[in-house]
C-alpha positions as CSV (number, residue, x, y, z in Angstrom):
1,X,94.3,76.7,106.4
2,X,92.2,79.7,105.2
3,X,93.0,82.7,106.6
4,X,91.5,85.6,108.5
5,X,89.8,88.4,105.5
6,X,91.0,91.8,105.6
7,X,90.1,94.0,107.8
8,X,89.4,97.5,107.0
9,X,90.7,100.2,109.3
10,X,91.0,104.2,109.4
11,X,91.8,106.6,111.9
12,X,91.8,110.4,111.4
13,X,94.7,110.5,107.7
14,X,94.6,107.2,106.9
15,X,92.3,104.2,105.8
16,X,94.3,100.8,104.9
17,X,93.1,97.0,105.2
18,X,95.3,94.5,106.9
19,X,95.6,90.6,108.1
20,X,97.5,88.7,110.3
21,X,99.2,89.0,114.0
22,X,99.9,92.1,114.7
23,X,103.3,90.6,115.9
24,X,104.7,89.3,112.6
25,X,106.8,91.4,110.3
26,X,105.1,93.7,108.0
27,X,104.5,93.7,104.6
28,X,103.0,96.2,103.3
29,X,101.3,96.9,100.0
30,X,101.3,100.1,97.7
31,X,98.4,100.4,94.9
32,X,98.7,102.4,91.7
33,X,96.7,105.7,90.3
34,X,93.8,103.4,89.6
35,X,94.0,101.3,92.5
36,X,93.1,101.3,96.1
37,X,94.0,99.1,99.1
38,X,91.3,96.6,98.8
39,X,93.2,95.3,94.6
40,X,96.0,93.8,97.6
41,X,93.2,91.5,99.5
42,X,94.5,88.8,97.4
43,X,98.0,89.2,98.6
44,X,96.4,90.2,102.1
45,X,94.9,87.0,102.5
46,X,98.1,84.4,101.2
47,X,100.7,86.0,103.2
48,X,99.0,86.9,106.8
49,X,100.1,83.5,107.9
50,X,103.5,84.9,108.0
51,X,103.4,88.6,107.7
52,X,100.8,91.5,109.1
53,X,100.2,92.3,105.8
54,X,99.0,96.3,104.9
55,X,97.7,97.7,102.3
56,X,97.3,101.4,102.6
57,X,94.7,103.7,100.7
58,X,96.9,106.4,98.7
59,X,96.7,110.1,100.1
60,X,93.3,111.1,98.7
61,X,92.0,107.6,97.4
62,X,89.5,105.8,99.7
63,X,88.7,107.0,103.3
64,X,92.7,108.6,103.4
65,X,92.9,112.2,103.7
66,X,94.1,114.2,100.6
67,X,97.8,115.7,100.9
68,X,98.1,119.4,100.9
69,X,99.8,119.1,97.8
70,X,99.7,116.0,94.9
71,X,103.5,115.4,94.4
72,X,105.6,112.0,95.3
73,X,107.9,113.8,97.8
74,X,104.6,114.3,99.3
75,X,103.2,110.8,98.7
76,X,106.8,109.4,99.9
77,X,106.8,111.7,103.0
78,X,102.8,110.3,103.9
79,X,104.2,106.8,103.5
80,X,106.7,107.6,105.9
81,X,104.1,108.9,108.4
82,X,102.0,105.8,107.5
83,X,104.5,103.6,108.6
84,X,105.1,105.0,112.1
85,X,101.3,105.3,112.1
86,X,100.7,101.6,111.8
87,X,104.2,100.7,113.7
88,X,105.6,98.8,110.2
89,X,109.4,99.2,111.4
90,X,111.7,98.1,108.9
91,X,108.8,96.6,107.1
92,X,108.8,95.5,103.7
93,X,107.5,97.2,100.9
94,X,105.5,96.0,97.7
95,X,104.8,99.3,95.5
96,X,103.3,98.8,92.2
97,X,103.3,101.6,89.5
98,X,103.5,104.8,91.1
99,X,103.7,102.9,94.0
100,X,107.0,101.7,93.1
101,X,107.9,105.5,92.8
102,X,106.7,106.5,96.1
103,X,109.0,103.6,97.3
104,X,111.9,104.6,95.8
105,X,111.5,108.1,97.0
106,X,111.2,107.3,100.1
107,X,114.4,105.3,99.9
108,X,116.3,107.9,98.1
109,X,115.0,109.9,101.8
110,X,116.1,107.0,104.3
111,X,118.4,104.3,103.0
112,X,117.6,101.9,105.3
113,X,113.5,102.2,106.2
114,X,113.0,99.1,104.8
115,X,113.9,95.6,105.5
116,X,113.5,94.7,101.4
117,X,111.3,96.1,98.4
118,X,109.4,94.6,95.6
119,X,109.2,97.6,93.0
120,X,106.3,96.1,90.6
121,X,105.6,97.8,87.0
122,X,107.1,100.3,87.6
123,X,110.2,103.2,86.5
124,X,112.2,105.1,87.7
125,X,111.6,108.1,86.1
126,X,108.6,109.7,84.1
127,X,110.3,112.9,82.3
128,X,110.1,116.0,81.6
129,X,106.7,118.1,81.4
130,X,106.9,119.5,77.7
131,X,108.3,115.8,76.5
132,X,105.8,114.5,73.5
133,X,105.6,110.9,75.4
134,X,104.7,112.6,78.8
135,X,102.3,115.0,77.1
136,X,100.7,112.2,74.8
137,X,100.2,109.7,78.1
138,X,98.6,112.2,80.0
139,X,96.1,113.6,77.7
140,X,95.4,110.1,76.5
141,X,94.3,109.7,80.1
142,X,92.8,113.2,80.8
143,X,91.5,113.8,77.9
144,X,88.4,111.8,78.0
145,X,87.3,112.9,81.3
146,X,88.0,116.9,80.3
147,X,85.1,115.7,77.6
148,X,82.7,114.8,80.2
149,X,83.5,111.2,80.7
150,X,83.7,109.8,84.5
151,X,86.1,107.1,86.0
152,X,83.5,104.9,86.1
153,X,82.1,105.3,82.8
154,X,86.0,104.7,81.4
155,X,86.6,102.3,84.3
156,X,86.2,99.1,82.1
157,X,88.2,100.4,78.5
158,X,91.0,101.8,81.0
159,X,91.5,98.4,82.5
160,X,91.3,96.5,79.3
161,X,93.9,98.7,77.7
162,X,96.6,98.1,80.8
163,X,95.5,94.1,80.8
164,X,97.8,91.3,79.1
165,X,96.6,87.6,77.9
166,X,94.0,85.9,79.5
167,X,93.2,88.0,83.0
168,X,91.6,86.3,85.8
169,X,87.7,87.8,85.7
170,X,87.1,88.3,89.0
171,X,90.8,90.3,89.1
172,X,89.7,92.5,86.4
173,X,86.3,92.8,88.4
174,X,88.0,93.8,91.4
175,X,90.2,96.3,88.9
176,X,87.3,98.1,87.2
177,X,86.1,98.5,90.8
178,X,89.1,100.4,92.3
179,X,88.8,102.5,89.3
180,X,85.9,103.4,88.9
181,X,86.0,104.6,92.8
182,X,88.9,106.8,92.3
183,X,87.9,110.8,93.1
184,X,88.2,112.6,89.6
185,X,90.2,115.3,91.0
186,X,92.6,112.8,93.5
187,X,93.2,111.2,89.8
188,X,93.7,114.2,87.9
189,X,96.4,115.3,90.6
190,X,98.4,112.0,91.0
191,X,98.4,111.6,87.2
192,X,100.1,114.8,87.2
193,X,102.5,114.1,90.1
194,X,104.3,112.0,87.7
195,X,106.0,115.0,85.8
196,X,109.2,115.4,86.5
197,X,109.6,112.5,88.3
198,X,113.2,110.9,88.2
199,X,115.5,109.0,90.4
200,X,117.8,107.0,87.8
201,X,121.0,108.3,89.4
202,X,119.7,107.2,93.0
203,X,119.2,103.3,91.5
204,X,122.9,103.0,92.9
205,X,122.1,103.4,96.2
206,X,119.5,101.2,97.0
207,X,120.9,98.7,99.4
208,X,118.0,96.6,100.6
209,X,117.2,93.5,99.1
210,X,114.9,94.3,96.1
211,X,112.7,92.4,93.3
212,X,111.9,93.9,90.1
213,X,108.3,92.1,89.0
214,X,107.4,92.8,85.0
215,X,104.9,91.6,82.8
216,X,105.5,91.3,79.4
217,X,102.4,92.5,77.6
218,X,103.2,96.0,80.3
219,X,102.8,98.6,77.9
220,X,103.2,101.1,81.1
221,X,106.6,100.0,82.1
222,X,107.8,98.0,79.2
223,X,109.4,94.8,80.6
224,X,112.7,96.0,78.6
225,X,113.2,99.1,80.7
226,X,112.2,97.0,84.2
227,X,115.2,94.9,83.1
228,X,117.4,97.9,82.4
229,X,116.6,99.6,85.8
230,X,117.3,96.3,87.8
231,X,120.8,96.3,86.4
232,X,121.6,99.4,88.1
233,X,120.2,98.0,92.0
234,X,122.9,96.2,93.6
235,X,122.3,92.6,93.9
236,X,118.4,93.0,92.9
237,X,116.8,90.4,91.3
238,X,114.4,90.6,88.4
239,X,111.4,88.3,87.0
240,X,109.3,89.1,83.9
241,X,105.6,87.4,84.0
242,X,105.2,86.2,80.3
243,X,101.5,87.9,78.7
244,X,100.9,89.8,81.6
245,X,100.0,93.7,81.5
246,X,100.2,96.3,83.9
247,X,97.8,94.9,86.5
248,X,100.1,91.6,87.8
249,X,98.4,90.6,91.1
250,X,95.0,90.9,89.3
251,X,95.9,89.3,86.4
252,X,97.3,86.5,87.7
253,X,97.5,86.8,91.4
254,X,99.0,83.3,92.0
255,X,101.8,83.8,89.8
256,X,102.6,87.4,91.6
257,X,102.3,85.5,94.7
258,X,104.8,82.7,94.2
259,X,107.0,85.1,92.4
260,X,106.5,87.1,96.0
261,X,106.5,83.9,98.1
262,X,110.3,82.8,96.6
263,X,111.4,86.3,97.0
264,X,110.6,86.3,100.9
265,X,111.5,83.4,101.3
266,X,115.0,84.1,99.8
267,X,115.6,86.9,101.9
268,X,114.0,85.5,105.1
269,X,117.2,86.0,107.2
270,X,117.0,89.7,106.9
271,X,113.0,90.4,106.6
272,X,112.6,87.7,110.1
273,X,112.0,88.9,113.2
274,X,113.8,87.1,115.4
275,X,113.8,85.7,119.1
């Protein structure tokens, strides 16, 4: 049976879009730097017979209030008031690129805030400032707008570059979309928030179930070091999407969801709410 679209909310921080009964657990979904919460209406729509499914706009992307300051402490700390904001207790959480990150800082805060995660193309750590990589990924992304390019004029060679085999059109559609919408200056600072980023030595500690989702055409979080970082999670489980980039549930949003669907499924003893 088709179910209920999205519905688009906002109060005086935050703007997110959810589905389903307000009752059901929550599962809640995390875009990237060039997302927004509307590139989850896919997952939104599949799992809100279930779930009340969320999808929250970033600090600073959409109708959500910038932070005071761009950093993932920060970001991790809004999620945290997010949560209580929407009541998601013990929800689950599906963070995808630096969504993942603001997941796992948020664990690394409170242990036990979530029932399970799904950390999707993403790492655990970004590096130091003055490394060449770091410095080479974030002019390659800067450097075009500090030459008088916009978001949306870059919105369509940006997605194409982070896209694997074959994307669904409509997904990259929806992509190029998100993108384009993103505030110059909200992406400047959350590109930037990524510098010295590294939990590696908290990967130990996680204790919730968790899935690590890769593609294999990721160029962003090579499917290689996804692997690595799942053998340092207790008990997580890791799948790798074959020709898929950065941009999974876009790409190919029914293989995301049935990788998502068995993962829930799997762990629906401890993700439930029961009588």
């Amino acid at each position: 049976m088709p179910q209920p679209a999205p519905m688009k909310t906002s109060d005086s921080r935050f703007s997110y879009e959810a589905a389903g009964n307000a009752a059901s657990p929550p599962l809640v979904f995390l875009h990237g730097i060039g997302g927004a919460a509307r590139a989850w209406r896919g997952q939104l729509e599949t799992f809100s017979d279930r779930y009340r499914t969320i999808a929250w706009d970033m600090p600073g992307y959409g109708g959500s209030a910038p932070p005071a300051q761009f950093s993932i402490p920060g970001f991790a700390d809004a999620l945290q008031d997010f949560l209580q904001a929407v009541g998601a207790t013990k929800p689950i959480l599906v963070g995808h690129s630096i969504g993942g990150m603001i997941v796992q800082q948020l664990l690394a805060k409170n242990a036990r805030i979530a029932a399970a995660v799904v950390l999707a193309q993403t790492s655990p750590a970004f590096g130091k400032p003055d490394g060449d990589w770091q410095k080479s990924f974030i002019a390659a992304r800067l450097g075009p707008l500090d030459r008088g390019e916009t978001l949306a004029s870059l919105a369509p060679s940006l997605v194409k570059e982070l896209a694997g085999d074959n994307p669904d059109p409509s997904g990259m559609e929806l992509a190029r979309d998100c993108m384009a919408a993103v505030p110059e200056a909200t992406y400047r600072a959350t590109m930037l928030a990524l510098m010295g980023f590294d939990l590696r030595g908290a990967l130990k500690n996680i204790s919730v179930p968790t899935l690590l989702l890769s593609g294999s055409k990721d160029n962003n979080a090579p499917a290689a070091m996804m692997a690595k970082m799942a053998s340092y999670i207790p008990s997580a489980s890791y799948v790798e999407l074959e020709g898929v980039g950065h941009l999974a549930n876009l790409e190919r949003a029914d293989a995301f969801n049935a990788v998502l669907d068995q993962f829930l499924k799997a762990h629906a003893a401890s993700t439930q709410v029961t009588a």
